[in-house]
C-alpha positions as CSV (number, residue, x, y, z in Angstrom):
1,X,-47.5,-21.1,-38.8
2,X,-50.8,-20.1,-36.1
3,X,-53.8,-21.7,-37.1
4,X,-56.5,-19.5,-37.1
5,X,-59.2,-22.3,-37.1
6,X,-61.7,-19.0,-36.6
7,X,-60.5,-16.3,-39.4
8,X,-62.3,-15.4,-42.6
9,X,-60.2,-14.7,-45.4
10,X,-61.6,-13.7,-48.8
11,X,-59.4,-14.0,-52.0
12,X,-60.6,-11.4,-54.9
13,X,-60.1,-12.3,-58.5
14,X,-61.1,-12.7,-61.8
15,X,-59.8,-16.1,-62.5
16,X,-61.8,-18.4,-60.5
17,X,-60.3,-21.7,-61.2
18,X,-57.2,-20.7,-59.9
19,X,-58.5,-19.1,-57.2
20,X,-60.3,-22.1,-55.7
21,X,-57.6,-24.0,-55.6
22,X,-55.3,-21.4,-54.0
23,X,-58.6,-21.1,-51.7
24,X,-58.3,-25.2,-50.8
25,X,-54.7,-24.2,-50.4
26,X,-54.8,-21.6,-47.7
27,X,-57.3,-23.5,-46.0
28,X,-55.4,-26.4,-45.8
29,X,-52.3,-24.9,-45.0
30,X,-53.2,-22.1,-42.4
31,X,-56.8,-23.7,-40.8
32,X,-58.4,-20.4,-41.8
33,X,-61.8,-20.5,-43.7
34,X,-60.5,-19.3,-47.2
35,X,-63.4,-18.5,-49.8
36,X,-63.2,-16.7,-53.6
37,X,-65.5,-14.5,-54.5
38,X,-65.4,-12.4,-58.0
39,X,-65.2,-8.8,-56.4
40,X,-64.6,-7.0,-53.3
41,X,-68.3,-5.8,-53.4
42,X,-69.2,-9.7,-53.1
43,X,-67.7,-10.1,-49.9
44,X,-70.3,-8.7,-46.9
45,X,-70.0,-6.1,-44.0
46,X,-68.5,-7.5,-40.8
47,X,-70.3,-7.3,-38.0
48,X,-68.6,-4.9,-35.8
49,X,-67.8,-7.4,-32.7
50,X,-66.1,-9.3,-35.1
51,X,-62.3,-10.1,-35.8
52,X,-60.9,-8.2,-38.8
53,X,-60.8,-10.5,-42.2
54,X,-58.0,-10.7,-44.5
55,X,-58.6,-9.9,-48.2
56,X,-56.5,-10.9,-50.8
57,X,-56.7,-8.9,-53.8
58,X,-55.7,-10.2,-57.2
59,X,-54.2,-7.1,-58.7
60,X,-54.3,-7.2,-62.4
61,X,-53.1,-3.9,-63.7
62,X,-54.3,-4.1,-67.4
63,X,-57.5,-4.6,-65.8
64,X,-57.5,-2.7,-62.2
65,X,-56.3,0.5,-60.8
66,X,-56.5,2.2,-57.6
67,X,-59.2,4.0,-58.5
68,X,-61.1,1.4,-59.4
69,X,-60.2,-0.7,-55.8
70,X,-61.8,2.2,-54.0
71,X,-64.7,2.9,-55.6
72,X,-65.4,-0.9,-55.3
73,X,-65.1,-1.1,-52.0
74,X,-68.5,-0.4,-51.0
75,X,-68.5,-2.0,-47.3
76,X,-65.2,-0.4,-46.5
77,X,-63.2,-2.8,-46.6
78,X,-60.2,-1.2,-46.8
79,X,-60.5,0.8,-43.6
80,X,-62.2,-2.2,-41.8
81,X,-60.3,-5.2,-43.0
82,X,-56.7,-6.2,-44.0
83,X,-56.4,-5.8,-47.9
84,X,-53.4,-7.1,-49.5
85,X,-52.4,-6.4,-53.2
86,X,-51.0,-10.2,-54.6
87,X,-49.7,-11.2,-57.6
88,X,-48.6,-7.7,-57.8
89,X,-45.6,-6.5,-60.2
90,X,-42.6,-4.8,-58.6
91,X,-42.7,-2.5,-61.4
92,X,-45.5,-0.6,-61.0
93,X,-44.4,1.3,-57.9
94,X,-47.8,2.1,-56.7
95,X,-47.0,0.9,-53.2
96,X,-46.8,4.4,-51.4
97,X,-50.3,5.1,-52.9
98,X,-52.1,1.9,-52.0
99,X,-50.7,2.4,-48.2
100,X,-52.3,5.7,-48.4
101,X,-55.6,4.0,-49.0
102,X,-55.4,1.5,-46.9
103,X,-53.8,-1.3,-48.2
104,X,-51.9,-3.8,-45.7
105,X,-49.5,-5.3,-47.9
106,X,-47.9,-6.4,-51.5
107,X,-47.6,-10.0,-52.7
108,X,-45.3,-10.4,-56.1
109,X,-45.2,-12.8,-58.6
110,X,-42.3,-14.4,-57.7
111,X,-43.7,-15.3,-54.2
112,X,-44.2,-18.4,-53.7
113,X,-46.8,-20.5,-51.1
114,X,-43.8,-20.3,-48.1
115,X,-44.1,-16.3,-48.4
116,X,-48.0,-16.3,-49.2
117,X,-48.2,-18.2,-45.5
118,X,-45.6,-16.0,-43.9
119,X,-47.4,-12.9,-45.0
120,X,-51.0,-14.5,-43.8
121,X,-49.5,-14.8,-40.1
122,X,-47.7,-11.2,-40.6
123,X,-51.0,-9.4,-41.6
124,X,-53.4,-11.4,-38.9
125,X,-51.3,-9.8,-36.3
126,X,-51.9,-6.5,-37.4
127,X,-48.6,-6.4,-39.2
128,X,-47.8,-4.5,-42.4
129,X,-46.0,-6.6,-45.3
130,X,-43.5,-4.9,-47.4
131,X,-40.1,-5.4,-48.6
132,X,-37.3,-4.1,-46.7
133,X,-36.7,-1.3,-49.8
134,X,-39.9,-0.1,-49.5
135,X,-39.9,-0.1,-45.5
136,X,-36.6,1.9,-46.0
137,X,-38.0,4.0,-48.5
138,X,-41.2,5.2,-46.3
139,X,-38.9,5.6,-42.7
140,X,-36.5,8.3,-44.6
141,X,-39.4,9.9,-46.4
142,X,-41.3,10.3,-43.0
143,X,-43.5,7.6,-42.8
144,X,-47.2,7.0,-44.2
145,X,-48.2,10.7,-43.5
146,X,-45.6,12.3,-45.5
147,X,-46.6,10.2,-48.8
148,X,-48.2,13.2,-51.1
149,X,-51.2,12.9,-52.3
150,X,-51.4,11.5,-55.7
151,X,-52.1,14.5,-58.7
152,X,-54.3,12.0,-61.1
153,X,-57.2,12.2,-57.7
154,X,-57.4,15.8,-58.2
155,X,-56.3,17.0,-61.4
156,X,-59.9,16.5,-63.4
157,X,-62.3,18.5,-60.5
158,X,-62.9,21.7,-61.3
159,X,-62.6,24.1,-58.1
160,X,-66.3,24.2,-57.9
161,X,-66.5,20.5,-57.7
162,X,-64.0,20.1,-54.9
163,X,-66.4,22.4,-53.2
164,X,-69.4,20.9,-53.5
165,X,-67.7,17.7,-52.8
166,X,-66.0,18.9,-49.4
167,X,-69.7,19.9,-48.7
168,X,-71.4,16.3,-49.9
169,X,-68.8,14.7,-47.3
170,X,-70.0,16.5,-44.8
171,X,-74.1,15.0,-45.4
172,X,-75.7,18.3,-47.4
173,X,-78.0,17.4,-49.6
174,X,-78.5,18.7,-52.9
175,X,-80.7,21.6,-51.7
176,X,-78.2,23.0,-49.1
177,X,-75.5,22.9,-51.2
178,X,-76.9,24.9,-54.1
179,X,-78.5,27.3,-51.6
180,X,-74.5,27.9,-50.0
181,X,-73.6,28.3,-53.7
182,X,-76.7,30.3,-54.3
183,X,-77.1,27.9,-57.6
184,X,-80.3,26.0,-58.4
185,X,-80.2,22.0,-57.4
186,X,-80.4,21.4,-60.5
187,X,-77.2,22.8,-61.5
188,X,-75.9,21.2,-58.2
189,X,-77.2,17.8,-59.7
190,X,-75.3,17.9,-62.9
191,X,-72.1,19.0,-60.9
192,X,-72.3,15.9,-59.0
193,X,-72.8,13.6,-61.7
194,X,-69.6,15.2,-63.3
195,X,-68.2,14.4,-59.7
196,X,-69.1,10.9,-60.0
197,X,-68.2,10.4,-63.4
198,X,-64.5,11.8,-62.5
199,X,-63.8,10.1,-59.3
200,X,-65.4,6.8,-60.6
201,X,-68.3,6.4,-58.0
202,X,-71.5,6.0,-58.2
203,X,-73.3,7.2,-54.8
204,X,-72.6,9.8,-52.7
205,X,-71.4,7.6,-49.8
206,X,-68.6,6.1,-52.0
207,X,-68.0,9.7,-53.3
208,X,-67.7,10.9,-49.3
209,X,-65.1,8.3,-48.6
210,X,-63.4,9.4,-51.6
211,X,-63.5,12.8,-50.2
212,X,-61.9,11.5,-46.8
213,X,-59.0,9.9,-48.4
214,X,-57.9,12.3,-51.0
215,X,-59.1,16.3,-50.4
């Protein structure tokens, strides 16, 4: 395996016993500078001359969701950084969905160390890391870009709120929006707090970015 005596890489989970020790691991094992943190929102922006880090996200499905992954990831991680789902069950076949938002790759439970490592090198050198099925899967279906997008984003806005969303993205403020919609910004308040409440965010930037990925 490369040593990359000059990468960052952050490993997200609750359990932080464990995830010390897999920290010392990695460290030892790759030369990297491996460090656990809680929560994606822990872990800080990256400067922008800097190389891309390598997250590795504990994915606990009776406690996390997609949903919840973005609307954590306040510094963008997911755009700006290789995120990889680990510890992930191959049941759950929410793989297409996670590429979609910009997740590099899937780590199961039955991987071992050996494949941990192997997947480190593959993602540092701007390499996906799926299994072949899946890779199979996405080259018949089109690739990436044919992937729909997922009802359960969409299915809770009311018409009106995807408007005023669409128009949030875009940097209106309250007082614009309500005068396109010829409603008072107060009424254009409470929409958005609906917004928020239904796309789990809780600003208007992570509601934007929400708005890029998914409308």
């Amino acid at each position: 395996m490369t040593s990359y005596s000059e990468q960052q890489i952050y490993l997200i989970g609750a359990n932080s016993l464990l995830n010390e020790l897999l920290a010392h691991v990695i460290t030892e094992k790759s030369g990297a500078i491996c460090t656990a943190a809680a929560s994606l929102c822990s872990i800080p922006l990256r400067p922008t001359t800097a190389q891309k880090r390598l997250v590795l996200y504990d994915f606990d499905y009776g406690r996390d969701s997609l949903s919840n992954l973005i609307s954590s990831d306040a510094n963008n991680i997911l755009q700006n950084d290789y995120l990889v789902l680990i510890n992930l069950s191959d049941s759950l076949n929410i793989e297409c969905e996670a590429l979609r938002c910009g997740v590099r790759g899937f780590l199961y439970y039955q991987g071992g160390i050996s494949t941990l490592l192997e997947m480190i090198d593959s993602v540092l050198n701007a390499e996906l890391w799926m299994s072949r099925e899946l890779m199979t899967k996405l080259l018949l279906e089109g690739g990436i870009k044919s992937i729909p997008k997922p009802k359960w984003q969409l299915t809770e806005l009311t018409d009106r709120e995807i408007n005023i969303l669409n128009r949030l993205a875009l940097g209106l403020t309250n007082a614009q929006i309500a005068d396109a919609y010829c409603l008072s910004p107060h009424t254009i308040k409470t929409h958005i707090y609906h917004i928020f409440k239904k796309i789990n965010v809780t600003n208007r930037l992570m509601a934007a970015r929400w708005a890029t990925q998914y409308l």
